[in-house]
C-alpha positions as CSV (number, residue, x, y, z in Angstrom):
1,X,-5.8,16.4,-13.1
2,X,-5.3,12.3,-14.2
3,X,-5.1,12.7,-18.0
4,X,-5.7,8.5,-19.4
5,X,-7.8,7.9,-22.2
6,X,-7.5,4.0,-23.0
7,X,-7.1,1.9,-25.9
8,X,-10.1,-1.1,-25.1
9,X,-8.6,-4.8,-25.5
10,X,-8.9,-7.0,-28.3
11,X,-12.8,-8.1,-28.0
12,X,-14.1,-5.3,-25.9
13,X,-15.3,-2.1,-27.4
14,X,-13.6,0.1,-28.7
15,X,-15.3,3.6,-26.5
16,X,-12.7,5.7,-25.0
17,X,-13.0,7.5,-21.7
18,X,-11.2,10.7,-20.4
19,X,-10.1,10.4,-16.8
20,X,-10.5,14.1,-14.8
21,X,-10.1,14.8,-11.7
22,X,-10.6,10.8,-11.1
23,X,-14.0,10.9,-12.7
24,X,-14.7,8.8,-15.9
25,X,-16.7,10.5,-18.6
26,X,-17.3,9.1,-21.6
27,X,-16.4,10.7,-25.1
28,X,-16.7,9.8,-28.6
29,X,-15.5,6.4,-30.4
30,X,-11.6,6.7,-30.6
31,X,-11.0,3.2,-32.3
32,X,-10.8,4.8,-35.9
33,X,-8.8,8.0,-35.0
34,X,-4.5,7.9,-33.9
35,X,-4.1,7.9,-30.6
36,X,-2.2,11.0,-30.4
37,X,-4.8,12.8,-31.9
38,X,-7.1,12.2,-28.8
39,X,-4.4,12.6,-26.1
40,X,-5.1,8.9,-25.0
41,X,-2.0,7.7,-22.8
42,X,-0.3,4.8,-24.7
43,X,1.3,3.9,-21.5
44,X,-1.7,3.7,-19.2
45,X,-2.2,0.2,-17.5
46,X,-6.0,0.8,-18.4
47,X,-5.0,-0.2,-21.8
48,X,-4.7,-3.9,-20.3
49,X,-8.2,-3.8,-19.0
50,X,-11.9,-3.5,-20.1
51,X,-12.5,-0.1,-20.3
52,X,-16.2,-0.7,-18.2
53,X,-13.8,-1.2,-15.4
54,X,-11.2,1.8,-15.6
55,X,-13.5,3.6,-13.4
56,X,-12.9,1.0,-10.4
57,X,-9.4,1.0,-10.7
58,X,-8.9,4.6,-11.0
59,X,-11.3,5.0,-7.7
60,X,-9.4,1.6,-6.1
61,X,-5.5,1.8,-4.0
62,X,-2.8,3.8,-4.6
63,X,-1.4,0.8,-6.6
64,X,-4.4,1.2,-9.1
65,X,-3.7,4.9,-9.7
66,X,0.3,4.0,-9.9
67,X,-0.6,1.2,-12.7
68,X,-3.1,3.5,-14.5
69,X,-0.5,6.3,-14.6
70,X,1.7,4.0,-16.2
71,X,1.7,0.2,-16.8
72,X,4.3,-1.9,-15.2
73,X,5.1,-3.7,-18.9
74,X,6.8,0.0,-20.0
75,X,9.6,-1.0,-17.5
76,X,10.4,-3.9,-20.3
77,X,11.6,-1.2,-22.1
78,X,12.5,1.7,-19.9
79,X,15.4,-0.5,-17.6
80,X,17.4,0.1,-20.3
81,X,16.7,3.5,-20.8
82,X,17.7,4.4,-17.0
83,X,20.3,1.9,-17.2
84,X,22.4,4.2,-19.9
85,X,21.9,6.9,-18.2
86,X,23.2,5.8,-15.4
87,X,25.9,4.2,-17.0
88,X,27.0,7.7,-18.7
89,X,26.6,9.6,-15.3
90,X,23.3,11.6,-16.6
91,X,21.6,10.5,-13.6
92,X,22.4,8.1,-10.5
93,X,19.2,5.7,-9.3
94,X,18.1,8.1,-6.7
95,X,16.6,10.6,-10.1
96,X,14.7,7.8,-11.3
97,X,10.7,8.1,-10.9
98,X,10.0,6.5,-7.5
99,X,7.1,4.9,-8.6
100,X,8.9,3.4,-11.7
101,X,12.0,2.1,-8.8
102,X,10.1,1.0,-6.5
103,X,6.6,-0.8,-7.7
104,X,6.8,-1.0,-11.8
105,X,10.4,-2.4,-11.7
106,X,8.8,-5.5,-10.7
107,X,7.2,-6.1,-13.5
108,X,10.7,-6.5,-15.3
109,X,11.6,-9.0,-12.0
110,X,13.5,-6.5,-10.4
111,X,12.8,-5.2,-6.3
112,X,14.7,-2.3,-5.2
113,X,15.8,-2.7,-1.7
114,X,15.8,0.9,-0.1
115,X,16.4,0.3,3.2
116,X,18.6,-2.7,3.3
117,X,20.7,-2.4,0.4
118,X,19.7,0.9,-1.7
119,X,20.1,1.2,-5.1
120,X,20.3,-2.7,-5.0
121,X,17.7,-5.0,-6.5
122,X,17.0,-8.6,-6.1
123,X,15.4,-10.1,-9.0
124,X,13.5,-12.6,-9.1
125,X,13.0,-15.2,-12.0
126,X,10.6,-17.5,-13.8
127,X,11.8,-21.3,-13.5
128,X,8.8,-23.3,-14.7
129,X,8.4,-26.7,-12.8
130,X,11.8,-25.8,-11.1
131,X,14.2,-27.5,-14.2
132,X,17.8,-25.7,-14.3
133,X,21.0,-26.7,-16.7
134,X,24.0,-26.1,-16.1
135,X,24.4,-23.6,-18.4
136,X,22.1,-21.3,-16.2
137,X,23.5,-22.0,-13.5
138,X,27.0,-20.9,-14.3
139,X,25.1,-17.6,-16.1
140,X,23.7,-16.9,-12.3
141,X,27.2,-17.5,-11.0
142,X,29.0,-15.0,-13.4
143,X,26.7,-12.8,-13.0
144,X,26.0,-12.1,-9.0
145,X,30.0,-12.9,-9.0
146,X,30.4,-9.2,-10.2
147,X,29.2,-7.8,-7.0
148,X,31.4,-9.3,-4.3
149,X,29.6,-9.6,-1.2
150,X,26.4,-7.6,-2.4
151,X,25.8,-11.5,-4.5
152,X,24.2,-14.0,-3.7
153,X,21.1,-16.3,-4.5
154,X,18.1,-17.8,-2.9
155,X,16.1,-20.5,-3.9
156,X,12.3,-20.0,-2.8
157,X,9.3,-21.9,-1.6
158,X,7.9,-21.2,-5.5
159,X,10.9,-23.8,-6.8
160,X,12.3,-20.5,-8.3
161,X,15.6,-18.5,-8.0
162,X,15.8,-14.8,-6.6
163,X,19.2,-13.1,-7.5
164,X,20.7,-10.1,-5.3
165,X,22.8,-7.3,-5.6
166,X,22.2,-6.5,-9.1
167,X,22.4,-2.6,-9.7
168,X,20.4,-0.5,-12.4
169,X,22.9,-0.1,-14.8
170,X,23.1,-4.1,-15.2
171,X,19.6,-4.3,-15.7
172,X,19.2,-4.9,-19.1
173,X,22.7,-6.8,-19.0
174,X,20.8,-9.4,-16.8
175,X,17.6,-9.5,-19.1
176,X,19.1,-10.5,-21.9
177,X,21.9,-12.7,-20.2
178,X,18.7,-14.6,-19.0
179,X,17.1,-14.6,-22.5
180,X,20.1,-15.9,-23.9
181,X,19.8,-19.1,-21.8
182,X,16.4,-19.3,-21.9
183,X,14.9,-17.7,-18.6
184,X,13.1,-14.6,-17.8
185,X,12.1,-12.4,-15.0
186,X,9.4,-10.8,-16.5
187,X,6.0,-10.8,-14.7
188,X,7.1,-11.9,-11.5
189,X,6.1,-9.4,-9.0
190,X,3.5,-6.9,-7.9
191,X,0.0,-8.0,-9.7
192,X,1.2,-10.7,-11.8
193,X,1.6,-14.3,-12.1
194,X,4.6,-16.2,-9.6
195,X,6.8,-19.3,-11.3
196,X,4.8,-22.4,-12.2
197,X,5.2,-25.2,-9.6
198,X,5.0,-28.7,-10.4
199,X,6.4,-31.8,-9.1
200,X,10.1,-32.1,-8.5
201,X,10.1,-35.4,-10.0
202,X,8.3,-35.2,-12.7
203,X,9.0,-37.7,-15.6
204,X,11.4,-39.7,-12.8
205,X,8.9,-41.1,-10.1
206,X,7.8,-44.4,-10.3
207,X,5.1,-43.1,-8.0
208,X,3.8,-40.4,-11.0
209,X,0.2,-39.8,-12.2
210,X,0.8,-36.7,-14.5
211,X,4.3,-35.6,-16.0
212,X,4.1,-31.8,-15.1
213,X,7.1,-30.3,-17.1
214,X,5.6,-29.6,-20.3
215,X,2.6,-28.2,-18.9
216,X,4.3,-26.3,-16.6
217,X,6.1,-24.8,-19.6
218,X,2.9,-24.2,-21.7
219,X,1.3,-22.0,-18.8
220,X,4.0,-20.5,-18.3
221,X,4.8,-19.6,-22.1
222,X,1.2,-18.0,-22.2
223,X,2.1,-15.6,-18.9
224,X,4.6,-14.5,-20.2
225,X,4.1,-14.1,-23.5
226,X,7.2,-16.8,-24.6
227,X,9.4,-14.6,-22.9
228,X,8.2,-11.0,-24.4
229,X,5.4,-10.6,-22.1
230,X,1.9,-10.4,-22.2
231,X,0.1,-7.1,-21.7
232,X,-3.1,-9.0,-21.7
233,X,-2.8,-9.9,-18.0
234,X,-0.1,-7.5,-16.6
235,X,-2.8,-5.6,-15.0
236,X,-4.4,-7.8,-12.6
237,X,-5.9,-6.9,-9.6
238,X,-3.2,-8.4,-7.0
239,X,-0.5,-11.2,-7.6
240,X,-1.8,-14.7,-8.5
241,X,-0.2,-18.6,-7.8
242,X,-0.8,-21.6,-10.0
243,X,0.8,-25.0,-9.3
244,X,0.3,-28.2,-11.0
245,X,0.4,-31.5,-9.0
246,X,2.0,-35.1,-10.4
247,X,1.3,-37.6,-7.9
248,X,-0.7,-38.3,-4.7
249,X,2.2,-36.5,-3.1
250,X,1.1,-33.2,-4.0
251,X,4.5,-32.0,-3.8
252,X,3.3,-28.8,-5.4
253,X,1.1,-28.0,-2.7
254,X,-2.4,-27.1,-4.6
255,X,-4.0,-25.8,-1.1
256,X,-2.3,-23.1,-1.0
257,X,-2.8,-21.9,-4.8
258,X,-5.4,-19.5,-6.7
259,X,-4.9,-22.4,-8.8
260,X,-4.4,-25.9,-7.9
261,X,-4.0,-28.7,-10.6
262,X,-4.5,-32.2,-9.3
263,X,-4.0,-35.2,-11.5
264,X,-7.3,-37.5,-11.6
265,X,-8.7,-40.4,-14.3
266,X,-12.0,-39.6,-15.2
267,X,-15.1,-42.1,-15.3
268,X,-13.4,-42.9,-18.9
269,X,-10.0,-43.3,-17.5
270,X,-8.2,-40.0,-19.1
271,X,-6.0,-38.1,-16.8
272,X,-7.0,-35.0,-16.6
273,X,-7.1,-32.7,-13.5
274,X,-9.6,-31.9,-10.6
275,X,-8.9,-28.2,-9.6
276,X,-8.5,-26.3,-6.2
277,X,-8.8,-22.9,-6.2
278,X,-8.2,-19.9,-3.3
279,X,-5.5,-20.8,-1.6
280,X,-2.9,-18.2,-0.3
281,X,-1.9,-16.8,2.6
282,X,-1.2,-13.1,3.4
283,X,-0.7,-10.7,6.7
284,X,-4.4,-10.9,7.5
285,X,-6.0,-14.2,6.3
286,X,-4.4,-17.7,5.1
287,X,-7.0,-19.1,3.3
288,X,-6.8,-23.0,2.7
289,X,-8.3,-24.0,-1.1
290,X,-11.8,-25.1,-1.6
291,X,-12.3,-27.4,-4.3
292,X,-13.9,-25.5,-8.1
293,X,-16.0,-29.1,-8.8
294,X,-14.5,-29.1,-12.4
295,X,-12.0,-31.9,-14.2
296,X,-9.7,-30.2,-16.7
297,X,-8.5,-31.9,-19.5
298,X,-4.5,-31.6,-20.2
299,X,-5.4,-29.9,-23.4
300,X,-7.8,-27.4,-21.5
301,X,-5.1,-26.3,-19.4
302,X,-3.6,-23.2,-20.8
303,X,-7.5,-22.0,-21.8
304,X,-8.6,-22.7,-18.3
305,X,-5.8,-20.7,-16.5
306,X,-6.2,-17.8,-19.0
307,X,-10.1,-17.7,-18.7
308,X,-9.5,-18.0,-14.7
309,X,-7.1,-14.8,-14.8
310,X,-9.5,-12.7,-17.2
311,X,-12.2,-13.4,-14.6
312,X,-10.7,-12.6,-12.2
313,X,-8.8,-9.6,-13.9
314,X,-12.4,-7.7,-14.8
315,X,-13.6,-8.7,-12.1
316,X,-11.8,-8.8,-8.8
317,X,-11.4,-6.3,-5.6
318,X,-9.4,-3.4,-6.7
319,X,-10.1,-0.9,-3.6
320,X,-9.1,-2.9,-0.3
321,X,-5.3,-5.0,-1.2
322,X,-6.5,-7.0,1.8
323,X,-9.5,-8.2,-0.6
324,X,-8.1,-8.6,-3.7
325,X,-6.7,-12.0,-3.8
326,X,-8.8,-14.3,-5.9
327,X,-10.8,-16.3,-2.7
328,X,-13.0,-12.8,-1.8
329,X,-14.1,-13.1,-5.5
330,X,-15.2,-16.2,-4.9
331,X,-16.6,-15.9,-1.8
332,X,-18.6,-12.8,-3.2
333,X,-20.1,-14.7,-6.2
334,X,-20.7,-18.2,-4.9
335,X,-19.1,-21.1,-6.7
336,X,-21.5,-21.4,-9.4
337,X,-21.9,-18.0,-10.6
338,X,-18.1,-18.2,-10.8
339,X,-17.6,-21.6,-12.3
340,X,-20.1,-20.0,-15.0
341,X,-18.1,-17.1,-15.7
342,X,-15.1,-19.0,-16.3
343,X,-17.0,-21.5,-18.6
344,X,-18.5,-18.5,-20.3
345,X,-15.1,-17.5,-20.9
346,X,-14.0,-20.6,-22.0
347,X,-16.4,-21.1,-24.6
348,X,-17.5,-24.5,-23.1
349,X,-18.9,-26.3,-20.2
350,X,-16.3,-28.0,-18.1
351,X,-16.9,-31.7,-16.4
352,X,-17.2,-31.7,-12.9
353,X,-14.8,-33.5,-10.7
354,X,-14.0,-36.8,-11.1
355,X,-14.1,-39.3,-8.3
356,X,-11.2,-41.1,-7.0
357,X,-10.9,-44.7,-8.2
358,X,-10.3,-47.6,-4.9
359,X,-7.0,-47.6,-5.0
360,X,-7.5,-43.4,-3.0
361,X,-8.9,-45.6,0.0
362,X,-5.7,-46.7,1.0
363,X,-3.3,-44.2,2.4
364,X,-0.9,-42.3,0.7
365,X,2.3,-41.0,2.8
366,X,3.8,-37.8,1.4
367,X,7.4,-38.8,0.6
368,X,10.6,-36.9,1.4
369,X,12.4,-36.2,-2.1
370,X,16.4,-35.6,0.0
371,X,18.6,-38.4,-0.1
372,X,19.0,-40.8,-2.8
373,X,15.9,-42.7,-4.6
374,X,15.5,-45.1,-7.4
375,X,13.9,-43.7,-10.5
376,X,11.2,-45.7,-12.9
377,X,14.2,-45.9,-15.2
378,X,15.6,-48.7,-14.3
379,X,19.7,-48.3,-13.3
380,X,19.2,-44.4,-12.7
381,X,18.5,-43.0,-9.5
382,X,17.7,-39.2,-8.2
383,X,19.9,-37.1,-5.3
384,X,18.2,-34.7,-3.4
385,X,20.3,-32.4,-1.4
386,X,19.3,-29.7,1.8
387,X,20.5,-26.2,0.7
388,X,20.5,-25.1,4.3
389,X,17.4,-22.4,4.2
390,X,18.0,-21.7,0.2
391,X,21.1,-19.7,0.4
392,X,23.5,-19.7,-2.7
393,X,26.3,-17.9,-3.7
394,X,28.4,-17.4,-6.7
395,X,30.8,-20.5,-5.7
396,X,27.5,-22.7,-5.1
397,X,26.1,-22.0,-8.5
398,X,29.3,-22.9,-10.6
399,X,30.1,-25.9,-8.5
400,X,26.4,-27.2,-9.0
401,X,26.3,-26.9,-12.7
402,X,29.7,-29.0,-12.4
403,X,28.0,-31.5,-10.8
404,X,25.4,-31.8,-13.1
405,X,27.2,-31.7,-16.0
406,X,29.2,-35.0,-14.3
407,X,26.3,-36.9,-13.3
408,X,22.8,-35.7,-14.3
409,X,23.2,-35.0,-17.5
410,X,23.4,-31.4,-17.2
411,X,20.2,-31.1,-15.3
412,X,19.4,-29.8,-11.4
413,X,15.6,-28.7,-10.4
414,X,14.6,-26.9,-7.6
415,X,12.0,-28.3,-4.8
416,X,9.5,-25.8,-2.6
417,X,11.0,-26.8,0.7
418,X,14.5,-24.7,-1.3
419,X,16.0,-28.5,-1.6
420,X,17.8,-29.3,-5.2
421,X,17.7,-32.6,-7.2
422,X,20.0,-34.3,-9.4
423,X,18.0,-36.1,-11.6
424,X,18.9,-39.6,-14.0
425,X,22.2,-40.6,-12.4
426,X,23.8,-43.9,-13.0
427,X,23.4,-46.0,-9.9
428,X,27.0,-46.9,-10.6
429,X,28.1,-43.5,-10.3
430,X,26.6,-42.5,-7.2
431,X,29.1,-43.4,-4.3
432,X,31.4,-40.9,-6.7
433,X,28.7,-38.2,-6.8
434,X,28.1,-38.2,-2.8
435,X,31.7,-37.8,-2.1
436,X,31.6,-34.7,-4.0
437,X,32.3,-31.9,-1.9
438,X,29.2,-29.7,-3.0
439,X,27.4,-32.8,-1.4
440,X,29.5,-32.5,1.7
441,X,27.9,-28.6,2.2
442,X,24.2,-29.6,1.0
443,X,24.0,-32.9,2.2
444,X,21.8,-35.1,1.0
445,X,21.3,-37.1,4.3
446,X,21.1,-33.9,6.9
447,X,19.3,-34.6,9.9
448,X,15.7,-34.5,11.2
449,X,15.3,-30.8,11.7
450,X,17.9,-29.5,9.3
451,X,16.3,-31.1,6.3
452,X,12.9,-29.9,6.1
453,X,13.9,-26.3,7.5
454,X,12.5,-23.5,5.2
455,X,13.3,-19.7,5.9
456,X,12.3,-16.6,3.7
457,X,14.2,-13.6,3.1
458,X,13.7,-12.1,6.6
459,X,14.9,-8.6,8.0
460,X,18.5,-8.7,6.2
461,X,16.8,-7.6,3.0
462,X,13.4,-7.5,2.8
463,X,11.6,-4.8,4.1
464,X,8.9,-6.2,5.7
465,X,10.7,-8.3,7.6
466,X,10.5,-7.8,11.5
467,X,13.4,-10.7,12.2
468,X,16.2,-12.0,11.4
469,X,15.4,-15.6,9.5
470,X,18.1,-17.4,7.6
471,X,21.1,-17.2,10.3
472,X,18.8,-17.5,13.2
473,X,16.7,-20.9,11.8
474,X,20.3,-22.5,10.7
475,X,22.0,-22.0,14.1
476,X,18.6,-23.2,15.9
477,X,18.0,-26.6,14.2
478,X,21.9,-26.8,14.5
479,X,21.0,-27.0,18.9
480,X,17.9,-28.9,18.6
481,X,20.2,-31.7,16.9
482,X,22.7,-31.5,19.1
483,X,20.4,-31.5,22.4
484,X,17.4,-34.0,21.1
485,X,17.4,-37.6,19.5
486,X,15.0,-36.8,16.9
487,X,13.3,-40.0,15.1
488,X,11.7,-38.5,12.3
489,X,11.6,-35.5,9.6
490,X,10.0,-32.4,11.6
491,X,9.3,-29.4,9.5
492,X,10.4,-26.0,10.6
493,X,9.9,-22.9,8.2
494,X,10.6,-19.5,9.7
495,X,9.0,-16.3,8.3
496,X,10.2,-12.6,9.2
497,X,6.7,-11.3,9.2
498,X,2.9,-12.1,9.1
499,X,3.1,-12.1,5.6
500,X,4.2,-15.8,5.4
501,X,6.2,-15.9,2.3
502,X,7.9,-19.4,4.2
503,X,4.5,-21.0,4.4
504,X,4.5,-21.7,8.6
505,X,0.7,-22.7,7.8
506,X,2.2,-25.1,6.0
507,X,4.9,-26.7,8.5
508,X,5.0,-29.1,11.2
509,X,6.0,-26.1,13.5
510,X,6.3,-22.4,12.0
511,X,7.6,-19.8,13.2
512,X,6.5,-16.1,12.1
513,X,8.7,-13.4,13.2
514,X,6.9,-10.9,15.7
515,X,8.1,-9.0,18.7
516,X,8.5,-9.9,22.3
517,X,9.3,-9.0,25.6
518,X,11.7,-10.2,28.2
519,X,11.3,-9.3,32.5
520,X,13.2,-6.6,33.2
521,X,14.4,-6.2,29.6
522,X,13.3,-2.7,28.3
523,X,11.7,-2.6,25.2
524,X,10.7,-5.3,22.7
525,X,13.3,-7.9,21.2
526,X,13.2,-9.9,18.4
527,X,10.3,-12.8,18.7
528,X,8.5,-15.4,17.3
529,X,4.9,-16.2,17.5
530,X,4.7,-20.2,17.0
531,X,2.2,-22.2,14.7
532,X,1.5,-26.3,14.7
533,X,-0.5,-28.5,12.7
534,X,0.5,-28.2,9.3
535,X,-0.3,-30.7,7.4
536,X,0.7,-31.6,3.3
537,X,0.0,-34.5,0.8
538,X,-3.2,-35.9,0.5
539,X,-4.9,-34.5,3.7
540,X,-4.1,-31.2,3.8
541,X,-4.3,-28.7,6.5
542,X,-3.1,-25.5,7.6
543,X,-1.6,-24.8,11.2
544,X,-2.7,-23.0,13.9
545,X,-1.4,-20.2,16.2
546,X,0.1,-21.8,19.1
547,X,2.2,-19.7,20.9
548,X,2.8,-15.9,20.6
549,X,5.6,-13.6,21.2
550,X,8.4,-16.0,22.6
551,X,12.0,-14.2,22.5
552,X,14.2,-15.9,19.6
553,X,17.5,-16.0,21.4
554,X,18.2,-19.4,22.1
555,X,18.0,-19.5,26.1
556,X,14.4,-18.5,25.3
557,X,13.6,-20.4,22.4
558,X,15.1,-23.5,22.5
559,X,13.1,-24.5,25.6
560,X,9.8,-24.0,24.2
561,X,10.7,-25.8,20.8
562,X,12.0,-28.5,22.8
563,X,8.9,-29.2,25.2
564,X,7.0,-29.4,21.7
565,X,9.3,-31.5,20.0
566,X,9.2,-33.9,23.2
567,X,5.4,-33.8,23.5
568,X,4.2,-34.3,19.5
569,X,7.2,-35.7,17.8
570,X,8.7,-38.6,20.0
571,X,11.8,-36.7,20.0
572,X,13.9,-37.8,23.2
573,X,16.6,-35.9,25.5
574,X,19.9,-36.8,24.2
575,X,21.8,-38.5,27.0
576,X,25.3,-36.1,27.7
């Protein structure tokens, strides 16, 4: 027997239910007696939802029933609980609740790692618009530092920093270290909103339409409560991506967000934002935006994300995790009945989308952010650097906050291709900066392959991952650039698994780990299937499967990338 009785949300009513046997039945008005009179479960993650949809969730996944046991946001407060126990032998990790280990964890930032490093857990943080200091990047140093070879860092295609090797007893240790310099990792897994994504460049490019930091910030300060969390949307029905875009670059990459905010002047010149919506990718569909028909005033913003996420809180799949994400919801309803529901939320009717003034008829090229580029200050310029497939470790951290206390006033930001930027340096200070050695070991002139390589997490920790990424896509673009003359930028992003957390829709050419089979080799070996097309800025599109289940050793791999590299990128035989 399933014993919740909910508390009903600010605005809805305030009926209780009494779950049995996974049946709702309704029973008297609770609002004006104590919650421990009535046995209602203070902890259930039905208390962060309508109560005229508790009876979906409780019938939806085995995630629904995990969340209405026991909301995620109690593991803001329970960490520390099993963390002092651990710490004064009472209990090792192994005793804690599964359920609380593996799935609620995450909604402190924190993924246990069973098979590949148990009783180790990556967390992973909240870095609005990608903007670092020094001061955090030495506290990321310190603290993976502690665990020796377990430590290191990531930088993902979010613009966002995942930390490893952190064990339970350090758990609230690294919740309040990242307080203390102003960070969190709060609501940043399972069913809950991922970092804020802006432009890399924002406030620097002489190229900019919108200035996304502040705005980033303001979204993000709502999800998260400023830091304490908000309970209001910790229950969602499946994770959820917004990104806001500052120039015709799109550097964010709105297509492949539930929300997408791109900058646009309405008929009365304003900047404000016409909105993509949909976008994500997962092991079954990648599902390219569509466009929602509304412009969004700046001011708007925060009211339009938060009426978006209600929506699609009360209202999206619960049952089927394949159907969950917010695109089926808006597939089921059509765009106008949801446009309505999130105006109805709102309060207001929104504009629709505003048209692109003359200067949209002439092309746009995407530009490449590495390497060094003058700023719209004048005298000041911006180094971006290739962190070969995101990969940090405690050294990297303290020697980058070194740099930018030196040269960019402190200041480093992260890009979704896991490059770095050193913004606002003194044009007469940068032949000092690129002799640095941290520059030497993430170069800011790398070549043609090397620098728009992207790689997720792959099979050495996560656990879906069905190959090696990281090693294998370094040591690959490494051959292709000794073996080819290669003329201009070609993006590869590796992926351990269908899952896509590198975005190979997204690339030039991607490659999604799979298995495959060698003559007269017994048994599967680590593959790839290969996708092409990609395509980002202005004229977005996502790439297509091109090639499946080609052996990633080199003798196997390097053939086929080559004959493609020939064929579509004018890349030439280098002569021995």
């Amino acid at each position: 027997m399933i014993g919740f009785v909910g508390q009903a949300p600010a605005g809805h009513s305030g009926h209780g239910k009494r779950v049995v046997s996974g049946r709702c039945r309704s029973i008297r008005k609770v609002s004006m007696e104590p919650v421990e009179k009535i046995g209602v479960s203070e902890v259930s993650g039905l208390n962060s939802i309508p109560e005229e949809i508790w009876e979906r969730a409780l019938g939806g996944s085995k995630f629904e029933k995990i969340k209405a046991a026991k909301d995620g946001s109690e593991m803001w407060k329970e960490i520390y609980t099993y963390a002092e126990k651990v710490r004064n032998g009472e209990i090792t990790y192994e005793d804690i609740d599964s359920d609380d280990l593996n799935i609620r964890y995450k909604w402190a930032g924190l993924f246990h790692r069973p098979k590949a490093t148990p009783g180790r857990f990556m967390s992973r943080l909240k870095v609005p618009n990608g903007i670092l200091n020094s001061e955090q990047l030495r506290f990321f140093g310190e603290f993976i530092a502690r665990y020796g070879d377990h430590g290191c860092g990531d930088i993902t295609t979010r613009m966002n920093i995942q930390l490893r090797g952190i064990v339970v007893e350090d758990a609230g240790d690294l919740v309040d270290g990242l307080n203390a310099v102003g960070l969190t990792n709060i609501q940043s897994g399972m069913d809950n909103v991922r970092n804020l994504v802006g432009s890399p460049i924002a406030g620097i490019d002489p190229h900019e339409m919108f200035d996304t930091r502040q705005i980033c910030k303001d979204i993000d300060n709502f999800i998260t409560g400023d830091r304490k969390g908000n309970k209001e949307i910790t229950n969602l029905p499946r994770k959820f991506n917004i990104c806001v875009s500052g120039s015709r670059d799109d550097f964010a990459h709105t297509h492949i967000n539930d929300i997408g905010l791109k900058p646009m002047k309405n008929e009365d010149g304003v900047m404000g934002f016409n909105v993509d919506i949909g976008g994500y990718f997962s092991s079954k569909r990648a599902a390219h935006s569509i466009p929602m028909d509304v412009w969004v005033h700046p001011d708007d913003v925060v009211a339009f994300c938060k009426a978006m996420l209600l929506v699609f809180r009360d209202n999206g799949e619960r049952k089927d995790r394949q159907k969950s994400r917010m695109m089926w919801l808006v597939e089921a309803w059509g765009l106008e009945k949801f446009r309505s529901a999130v105006e109805k939320r709102m309060g207001k009717t929104l504009a629709r989308e505003a048209k692109p003034g003359p200067e949209f008829d002439t092309p746009f090229p995407r530009r490449d952010v590495l390497g060094v580029h003058p700023q719209k200050q004048e005298g000041y310029s911006w180094v971006g650097c290739r962190v070969p497939v995101g990969r940090l470790f405690a050294k990297d951290f303290f020697e980058m906050a070194d740099v930018a206390d030196k040269y960019s006033d402190g200041e480093m930001r992260l890009t979704v291709e896991q490059g770095i930027i050193f913004p606002n340096v003194k044009n007469e200070e940068l032949d000092t900066m690129l002799a640095e050695p941290l520059l030497q070991r993430f170069s800011p002139s790398a070549g043609n392959v090397t620098r728009g390589l992207v790689a997720c997490t792959g099979s050495q920790f996560c656990p879906q991952g069905i190959v090696d990424t990281k090693g294998r896509a370094v040591r690959i673009a490494q051959l292709l650039e000794e073996e080819l003359d290669i003329p201009e930028l070609v993006r590869m992003h590796w992926t351990g698994c269908p899952n896509s957390c590198a975005q190979v829709q997204v690339a030039d050419i991607g490659l999604m780990g799979a298995k495959a089979r060698i003559p007269g080799v017994k048994g599967p070996v680590d593959g790839v299937d290969i996708y092409l097309g990609g395509k980002i800025g202005e004229n977005t599109e996502l790439g297509t499967l091109y090639k499946k289940g080609v052996p990633a050793e080199p003798e196997f791999l390097i053939p086929a990338l080559k004959e493609i590299m020939i064929e579509r990128f004018n890349c030439t035989e280098k002569k021995s």
